[in-house]
PyMOL CGO cylinders between C-alpha atoms (Angstrom):
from pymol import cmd
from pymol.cgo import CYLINDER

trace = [
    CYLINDER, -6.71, -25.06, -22.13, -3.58, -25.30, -24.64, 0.3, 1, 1, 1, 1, 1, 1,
    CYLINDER, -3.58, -25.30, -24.64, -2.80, -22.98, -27.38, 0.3, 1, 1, 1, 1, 1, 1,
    CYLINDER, -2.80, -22.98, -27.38, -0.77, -24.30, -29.83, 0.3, 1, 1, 1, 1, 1, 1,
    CYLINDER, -0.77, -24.30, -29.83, 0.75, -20.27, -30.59, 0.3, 1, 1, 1, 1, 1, 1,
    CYLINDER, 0.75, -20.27, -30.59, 2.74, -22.00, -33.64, 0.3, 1, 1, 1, 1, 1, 1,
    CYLINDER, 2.74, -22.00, -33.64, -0.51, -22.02, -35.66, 0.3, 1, 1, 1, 1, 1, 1,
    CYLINDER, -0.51, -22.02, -35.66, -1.22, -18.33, -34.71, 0.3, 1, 1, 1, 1, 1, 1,
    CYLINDER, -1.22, -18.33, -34.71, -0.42, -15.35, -37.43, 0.3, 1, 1, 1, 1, 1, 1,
    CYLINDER, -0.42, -15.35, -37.43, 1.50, -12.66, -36.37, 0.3, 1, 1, 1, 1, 1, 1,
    CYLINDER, 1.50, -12.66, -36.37, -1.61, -10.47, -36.10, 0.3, 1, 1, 1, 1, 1, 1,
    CYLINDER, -1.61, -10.47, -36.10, -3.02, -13.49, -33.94, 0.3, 1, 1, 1, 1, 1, 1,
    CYLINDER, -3.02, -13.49, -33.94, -0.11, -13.28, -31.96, 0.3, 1, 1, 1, 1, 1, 1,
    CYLINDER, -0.11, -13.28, -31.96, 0.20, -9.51, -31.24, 0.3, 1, 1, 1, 1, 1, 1,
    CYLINDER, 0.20, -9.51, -31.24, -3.76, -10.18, -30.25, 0.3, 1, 1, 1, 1, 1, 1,
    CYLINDER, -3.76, -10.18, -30.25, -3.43, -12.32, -28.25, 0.3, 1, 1, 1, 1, 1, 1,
    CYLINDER, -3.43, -12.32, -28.25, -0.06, -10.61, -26.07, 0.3, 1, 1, 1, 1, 1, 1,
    CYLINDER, -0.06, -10.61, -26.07, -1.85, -7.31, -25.65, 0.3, 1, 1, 1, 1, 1, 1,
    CYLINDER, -1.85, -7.31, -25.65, -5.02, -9.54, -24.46, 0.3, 1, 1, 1, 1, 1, 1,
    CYLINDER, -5.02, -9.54, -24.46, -2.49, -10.95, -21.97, 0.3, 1, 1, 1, 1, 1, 1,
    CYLINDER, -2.49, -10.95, -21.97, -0.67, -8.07, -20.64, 0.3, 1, 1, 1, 1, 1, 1,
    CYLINDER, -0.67, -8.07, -20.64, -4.68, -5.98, -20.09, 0.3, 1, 1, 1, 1, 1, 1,
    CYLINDER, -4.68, -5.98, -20.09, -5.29, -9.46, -17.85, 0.3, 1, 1, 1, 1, 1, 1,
    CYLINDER, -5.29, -9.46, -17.85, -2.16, -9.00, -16.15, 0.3, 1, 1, 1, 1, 1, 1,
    CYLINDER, -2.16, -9.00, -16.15, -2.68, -5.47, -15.11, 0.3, 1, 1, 1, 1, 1, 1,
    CYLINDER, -2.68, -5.47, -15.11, -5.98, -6.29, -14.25, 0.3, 1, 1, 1, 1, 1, 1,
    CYLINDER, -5.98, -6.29, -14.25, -4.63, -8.80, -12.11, 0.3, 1, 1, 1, 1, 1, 1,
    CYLINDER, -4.63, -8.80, -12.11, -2.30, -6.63, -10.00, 0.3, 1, 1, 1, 1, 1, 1,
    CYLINDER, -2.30, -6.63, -10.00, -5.13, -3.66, -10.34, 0.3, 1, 1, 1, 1, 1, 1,
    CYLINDER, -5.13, -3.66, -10.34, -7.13, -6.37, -8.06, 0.3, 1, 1, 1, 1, 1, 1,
    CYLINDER, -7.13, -6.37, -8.06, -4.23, -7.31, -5.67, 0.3, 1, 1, 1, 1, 1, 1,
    CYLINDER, -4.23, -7.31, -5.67, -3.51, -3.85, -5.16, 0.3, 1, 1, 1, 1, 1, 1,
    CYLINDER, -3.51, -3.85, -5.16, -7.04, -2.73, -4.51, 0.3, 1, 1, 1, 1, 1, 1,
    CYLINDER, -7.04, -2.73, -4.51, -7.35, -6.08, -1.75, 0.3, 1, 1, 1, 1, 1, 1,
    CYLINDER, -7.35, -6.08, -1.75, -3.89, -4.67, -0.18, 0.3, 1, 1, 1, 1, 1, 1,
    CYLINDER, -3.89, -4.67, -0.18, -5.69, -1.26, -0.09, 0.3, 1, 1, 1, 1, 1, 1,
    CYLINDER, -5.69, -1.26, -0.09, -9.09, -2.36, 1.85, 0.3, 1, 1, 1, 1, 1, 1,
    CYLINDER, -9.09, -2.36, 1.85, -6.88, -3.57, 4.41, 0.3, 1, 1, 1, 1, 1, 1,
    CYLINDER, -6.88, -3.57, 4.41, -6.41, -0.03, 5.58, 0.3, 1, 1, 1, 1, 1, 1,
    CYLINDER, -6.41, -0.03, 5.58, -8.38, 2.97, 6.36, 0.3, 1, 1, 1, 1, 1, 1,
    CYLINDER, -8.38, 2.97, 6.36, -8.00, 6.93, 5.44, 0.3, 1, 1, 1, 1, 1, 1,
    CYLINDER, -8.00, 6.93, 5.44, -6.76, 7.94, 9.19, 0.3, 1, 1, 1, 1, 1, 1,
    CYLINDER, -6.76, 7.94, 9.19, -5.28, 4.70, 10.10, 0.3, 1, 1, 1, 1, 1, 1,
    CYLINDER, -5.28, 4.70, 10.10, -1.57, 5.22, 11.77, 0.3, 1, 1, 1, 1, 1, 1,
    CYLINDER, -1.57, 5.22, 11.77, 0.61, 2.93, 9.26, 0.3, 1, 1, 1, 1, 1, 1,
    CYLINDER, 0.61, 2.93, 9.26, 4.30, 1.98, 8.84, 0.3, 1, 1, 1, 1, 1, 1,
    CYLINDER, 4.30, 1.98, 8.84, 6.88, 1.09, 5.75, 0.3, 1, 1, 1, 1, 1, 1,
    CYLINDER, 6.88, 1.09, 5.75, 10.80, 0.60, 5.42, 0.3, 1, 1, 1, 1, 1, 1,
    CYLINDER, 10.80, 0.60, 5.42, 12.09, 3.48, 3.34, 0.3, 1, 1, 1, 1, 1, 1,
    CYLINDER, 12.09, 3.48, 3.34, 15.07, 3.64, 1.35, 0.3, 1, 1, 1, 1, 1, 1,
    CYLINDER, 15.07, 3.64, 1.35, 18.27, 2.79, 3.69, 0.3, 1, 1, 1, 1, 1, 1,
    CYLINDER, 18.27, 2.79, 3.69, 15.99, 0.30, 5.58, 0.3, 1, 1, 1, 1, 1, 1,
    CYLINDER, 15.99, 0.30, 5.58, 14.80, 3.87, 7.60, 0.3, 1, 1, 1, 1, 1, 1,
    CYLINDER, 14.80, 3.87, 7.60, 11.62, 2.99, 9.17, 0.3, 1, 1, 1, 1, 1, 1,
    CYLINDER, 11.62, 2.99, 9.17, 8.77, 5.50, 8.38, 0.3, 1, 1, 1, 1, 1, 1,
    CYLINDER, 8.77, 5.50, 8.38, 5.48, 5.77, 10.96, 0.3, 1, 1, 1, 1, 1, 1,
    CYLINDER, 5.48, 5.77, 10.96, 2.81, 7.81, 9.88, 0.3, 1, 1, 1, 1, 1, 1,
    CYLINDER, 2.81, 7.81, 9.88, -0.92, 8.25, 9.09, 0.3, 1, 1, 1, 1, 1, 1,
    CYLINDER, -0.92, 8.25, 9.09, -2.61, 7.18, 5.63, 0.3, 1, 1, 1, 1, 1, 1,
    CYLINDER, -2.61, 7.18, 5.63, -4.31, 10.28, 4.40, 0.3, 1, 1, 1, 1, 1, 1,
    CYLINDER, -4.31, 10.28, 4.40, -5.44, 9.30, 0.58, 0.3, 1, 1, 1, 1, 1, 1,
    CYLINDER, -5.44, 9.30, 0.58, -6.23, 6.68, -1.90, 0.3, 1, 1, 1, 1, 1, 1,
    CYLINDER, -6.23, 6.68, -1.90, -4.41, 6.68, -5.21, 0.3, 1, 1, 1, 1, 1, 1,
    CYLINDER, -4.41, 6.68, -5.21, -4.30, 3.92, -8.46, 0.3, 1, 1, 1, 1, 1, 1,
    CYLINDER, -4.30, 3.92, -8.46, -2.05, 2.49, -7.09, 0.3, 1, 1, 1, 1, 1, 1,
    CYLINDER, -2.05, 2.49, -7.09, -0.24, 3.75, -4.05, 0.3, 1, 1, 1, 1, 1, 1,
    CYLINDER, -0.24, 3.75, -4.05, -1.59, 5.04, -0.75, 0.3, 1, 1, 1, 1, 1, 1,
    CYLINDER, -1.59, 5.04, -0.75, -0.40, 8.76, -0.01, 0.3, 1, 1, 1, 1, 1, 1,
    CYLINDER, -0.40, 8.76, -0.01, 1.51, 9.09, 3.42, 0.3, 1, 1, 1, 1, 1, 1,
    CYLINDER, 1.51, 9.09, 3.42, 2.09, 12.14, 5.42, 0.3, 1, 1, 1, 1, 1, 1,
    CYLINDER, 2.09, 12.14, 5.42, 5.23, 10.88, 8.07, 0.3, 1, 1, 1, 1, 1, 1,
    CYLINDER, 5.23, 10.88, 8.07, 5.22, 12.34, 11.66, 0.3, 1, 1, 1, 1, 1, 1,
    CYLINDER, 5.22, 12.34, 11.66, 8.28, 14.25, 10.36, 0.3, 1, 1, 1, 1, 1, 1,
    CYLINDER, 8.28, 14.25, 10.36, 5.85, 15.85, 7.58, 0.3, 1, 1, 1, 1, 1, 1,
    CYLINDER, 5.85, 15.85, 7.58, 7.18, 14.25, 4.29, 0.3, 1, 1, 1, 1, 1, 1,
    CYLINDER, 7.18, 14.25, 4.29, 4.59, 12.97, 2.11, 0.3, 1, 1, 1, 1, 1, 1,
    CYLINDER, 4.59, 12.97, 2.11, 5.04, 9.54, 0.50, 0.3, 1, 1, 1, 1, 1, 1,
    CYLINDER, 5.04, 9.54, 0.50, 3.36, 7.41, -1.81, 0.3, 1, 1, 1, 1, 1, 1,
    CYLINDER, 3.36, 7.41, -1.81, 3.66, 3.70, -0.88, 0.3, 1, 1, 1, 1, 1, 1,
    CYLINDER, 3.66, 3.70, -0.88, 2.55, 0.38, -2.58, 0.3, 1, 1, 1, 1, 1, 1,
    CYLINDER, 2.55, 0.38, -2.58, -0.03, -1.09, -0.15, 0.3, 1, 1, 1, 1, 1, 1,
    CYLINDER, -0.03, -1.09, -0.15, 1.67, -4.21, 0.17, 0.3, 1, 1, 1, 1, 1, 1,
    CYLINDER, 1.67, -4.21, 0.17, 4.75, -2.67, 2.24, 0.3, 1, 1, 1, 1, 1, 1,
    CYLINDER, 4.75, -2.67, 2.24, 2.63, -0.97, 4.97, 0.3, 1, 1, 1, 1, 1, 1,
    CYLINDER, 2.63, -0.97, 4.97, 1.44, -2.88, 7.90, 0.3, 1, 1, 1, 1, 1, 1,
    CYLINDER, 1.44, -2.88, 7.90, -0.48, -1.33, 10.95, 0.3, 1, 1, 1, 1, 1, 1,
    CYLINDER, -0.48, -1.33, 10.95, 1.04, 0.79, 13.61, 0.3, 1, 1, 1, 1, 1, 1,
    CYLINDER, 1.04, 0.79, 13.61, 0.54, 0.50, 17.29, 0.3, 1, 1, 1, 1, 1, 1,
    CYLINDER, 0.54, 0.50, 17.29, -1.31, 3.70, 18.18, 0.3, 1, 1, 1, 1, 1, 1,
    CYLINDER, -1.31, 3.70, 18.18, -0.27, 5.80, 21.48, 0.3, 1, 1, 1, 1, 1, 1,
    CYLINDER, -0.27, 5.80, 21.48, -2.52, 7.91, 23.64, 0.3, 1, 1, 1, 1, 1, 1,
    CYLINDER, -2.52, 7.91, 23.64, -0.51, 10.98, 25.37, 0.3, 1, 1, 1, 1, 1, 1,
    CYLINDER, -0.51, 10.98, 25.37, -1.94, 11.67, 28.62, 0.3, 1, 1, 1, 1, 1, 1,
    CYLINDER, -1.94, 11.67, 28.62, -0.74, 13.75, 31.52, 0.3, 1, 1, 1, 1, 1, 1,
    CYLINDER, -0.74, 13.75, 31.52, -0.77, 12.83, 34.71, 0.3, 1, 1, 1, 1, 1, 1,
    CYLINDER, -0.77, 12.83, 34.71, -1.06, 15.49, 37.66, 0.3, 1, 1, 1, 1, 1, 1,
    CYLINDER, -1.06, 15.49, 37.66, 2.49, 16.38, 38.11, 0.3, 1, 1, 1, 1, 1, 1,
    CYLINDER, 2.49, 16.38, 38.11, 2.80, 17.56, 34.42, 0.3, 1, 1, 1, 1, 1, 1,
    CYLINDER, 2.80, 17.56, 34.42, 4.33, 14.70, 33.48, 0.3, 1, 1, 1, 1, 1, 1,
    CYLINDER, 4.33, 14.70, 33.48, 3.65, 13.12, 29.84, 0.3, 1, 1, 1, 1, 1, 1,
    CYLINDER, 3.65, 13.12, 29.84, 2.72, 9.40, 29.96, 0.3, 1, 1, 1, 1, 1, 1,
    CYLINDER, 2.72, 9.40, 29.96, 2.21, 7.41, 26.57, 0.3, 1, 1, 1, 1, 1, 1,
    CYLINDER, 2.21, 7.41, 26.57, -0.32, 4.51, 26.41, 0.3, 1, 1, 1, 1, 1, 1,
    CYLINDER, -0.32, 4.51, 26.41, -0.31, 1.68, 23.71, 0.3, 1, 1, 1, 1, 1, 1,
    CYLINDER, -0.31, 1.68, 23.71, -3.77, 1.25, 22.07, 0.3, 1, 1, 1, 1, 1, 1,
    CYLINDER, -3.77, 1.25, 22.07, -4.39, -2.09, 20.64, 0.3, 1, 1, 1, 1, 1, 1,
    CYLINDER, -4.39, -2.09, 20.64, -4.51, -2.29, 16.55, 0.3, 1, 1, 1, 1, 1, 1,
]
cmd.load_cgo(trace, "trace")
C-alpha cells in the first residue's frame, strides 16, 4: 500500500504521524514484552554495565519496560530485557572437612 503524502493536508499529515509513532511504540511495547517472557521472577540473570563491568544477579520484578535487578553486591538496576541473558546457577555444598565446594547447575 502507497500513500501519495503530497495529496495529504497538514491536518492529514499530523494524523497520520501521530497514527505512526502509537504503531511504533506499540511495536517495541511487543518486542519488549517477548524479551521479557524469556525470563522468570527468580531467575539468576546477567548484563554488561556501564564500563563493560559485568553484573550477575537475580530478576526480582516486572516493569513497562525494564526488568528490576537486585546484583549479588545489592544494587538495584533496571535493565532493558534485551541485554540480559541467563546465568549459570551454582549450588554451594560442603563437603565433610568443612570445605565449600560450588556445583554448576545447567540453565
Amino acid at each position: 500500500m502507497k500513500i501519495d503524502i503530497e495529496k495529504l493536508s497538514e491536518a492529514e499529515l499530523v494524523d497520520l504521524n501521530n497514527r505512526i509513532v502509537e504503531r511504533l511504540r506499540f511495536l517495541a511495547q511487543m518486542r519488549t514484552h517477548s524479551e521479557m517472557l524469556q525470563f522468570s521472577i527468580g531467575d539468576r540473570v546477567t548484563f554488561t554495565a556501564e564500563g563493560a563491568r559485568s553484573v550477575s544477579g537475580i530478576l526480582t520484578r516486572y516493569n513497562r519496560k525494564t526488568v528490576t535487578v537486585i546484583a549479588d553486591d545489592g544494587q538495584r538496576w533496571n535493565v532493558s530485557p534485551g541485554l540480559l541473558s541467563k546465568a549459570e546457577t551454582t549450588e554451594t555444598r560442603r563437603v565433610g572437612t568443612g570445605k565449600v565446594i560450588h556445583l554448576k547447575k545447567k540453565k
